[in-house]
C-alpha positions in Angstrom: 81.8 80.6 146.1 83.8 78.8 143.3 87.7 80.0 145.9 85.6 78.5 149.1 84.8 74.8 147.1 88.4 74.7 145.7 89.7 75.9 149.5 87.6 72.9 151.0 88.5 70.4 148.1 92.4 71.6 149.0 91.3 70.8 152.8 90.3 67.1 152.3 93.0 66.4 150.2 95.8 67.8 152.7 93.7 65.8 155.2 93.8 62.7 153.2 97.4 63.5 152.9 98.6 64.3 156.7 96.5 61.1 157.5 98.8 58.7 155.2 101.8 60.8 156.0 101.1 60.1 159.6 99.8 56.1 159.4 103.7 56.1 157.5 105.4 57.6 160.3 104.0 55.0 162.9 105.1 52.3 160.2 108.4 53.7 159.3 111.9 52.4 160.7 113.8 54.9 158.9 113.5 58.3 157.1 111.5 59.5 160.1 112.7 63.1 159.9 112.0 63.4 156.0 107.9 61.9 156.8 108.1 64.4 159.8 109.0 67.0 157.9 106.1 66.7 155.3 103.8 66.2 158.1 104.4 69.6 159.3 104.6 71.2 156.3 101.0 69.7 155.5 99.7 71.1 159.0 100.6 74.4 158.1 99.3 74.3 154.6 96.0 73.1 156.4 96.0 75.8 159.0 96.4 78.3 156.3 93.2 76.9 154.0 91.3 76.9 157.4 92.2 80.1 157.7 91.2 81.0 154.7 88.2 79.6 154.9 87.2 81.5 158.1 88.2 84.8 156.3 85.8 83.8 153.8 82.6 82.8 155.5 83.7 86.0 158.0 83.4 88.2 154.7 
């Protein structure tokens, strides 16, 4: 139980995160592929907690 709070406390904060990584993008004028970059890298930290997650609750 203790893995699945820390996996869903690691979910908000990467959503938090790809959130302000993406209200930045629409802002930005330049560095575009650096804040694109991050953005993806975020998504596939958050696919791989969801994953997770499923595993989890799957048993």
């Amino acid at each position: 139980m203790e893995l699945q709070r820390r996996l869903k406390r690691a979910l908000s904060a990467v959503e938090d995160a790809t959130s302000s990584l993406q209200n930045a993008r629409r802002k930005a004028d330049s560095g575009r592929s650096d804040i694109d970059r991050a953005i993806n890298e975020l998504d596939d930290a958050e696919t791989d907690i969801r994953r997770a997650l499923r595993e989890l609750r799957n048993g």
